[in-house]
C-alpha positions as CSV (number, residue, x, y, z in Angstrom):
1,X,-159.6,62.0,-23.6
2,X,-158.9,58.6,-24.8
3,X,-160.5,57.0,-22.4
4,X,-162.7,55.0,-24.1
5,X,-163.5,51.5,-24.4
6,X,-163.8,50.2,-27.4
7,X,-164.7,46.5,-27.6
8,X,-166.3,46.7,-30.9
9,X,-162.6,46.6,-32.7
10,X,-162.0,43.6,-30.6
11,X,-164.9,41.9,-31.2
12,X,-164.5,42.6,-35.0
13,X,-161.1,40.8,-35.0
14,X,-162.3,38.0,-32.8
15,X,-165.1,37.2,-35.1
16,X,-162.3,37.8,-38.0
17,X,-160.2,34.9,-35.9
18,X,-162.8,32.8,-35.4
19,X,-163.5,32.7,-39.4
20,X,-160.3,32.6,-40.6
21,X,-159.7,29.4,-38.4
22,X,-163.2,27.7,-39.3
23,X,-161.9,28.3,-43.4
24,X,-158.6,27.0,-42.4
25,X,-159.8,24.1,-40.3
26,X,-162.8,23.6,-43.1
27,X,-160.3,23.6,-45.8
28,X,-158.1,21.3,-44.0
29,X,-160.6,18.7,-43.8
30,X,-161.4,18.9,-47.5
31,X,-157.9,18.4,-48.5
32,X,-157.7,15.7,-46.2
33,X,-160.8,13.7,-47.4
34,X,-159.9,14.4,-50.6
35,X,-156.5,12.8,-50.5
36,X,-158.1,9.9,-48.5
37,X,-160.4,9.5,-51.0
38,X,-158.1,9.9,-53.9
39,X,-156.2,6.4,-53.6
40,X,-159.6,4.7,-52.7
41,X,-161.0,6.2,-56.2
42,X,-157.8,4.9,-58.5
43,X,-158.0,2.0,-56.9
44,X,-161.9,1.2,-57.9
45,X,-161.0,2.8,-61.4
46,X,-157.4,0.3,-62.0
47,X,-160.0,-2.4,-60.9
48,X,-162.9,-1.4,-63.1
């Protein structure tokens, strides 16, 4: 009696981990080339 191994649940949250940190790190880079890209855009646009 509850001996049994149950990796399933821990696989379940690793997979869960491993997206959650992709979206995160994913999201992250957006936001940063966005706001590197921001500046670069007014900039053209003042000039133009």
């Amino acid at each position: 009696m509850g001996q049994r191994i149950r990796p399933p649940a821990a696989d379940i949250f690793a997979s869960a981990d491993l997206l959650r940190g992709i979206l995160v790190v994913s999201s992250f880079g957006f936001w940063a080339v966005m706001l590197g890209l921001m500046p670069v855009l007014v900039f053209r646009v003042w000039l133009a």
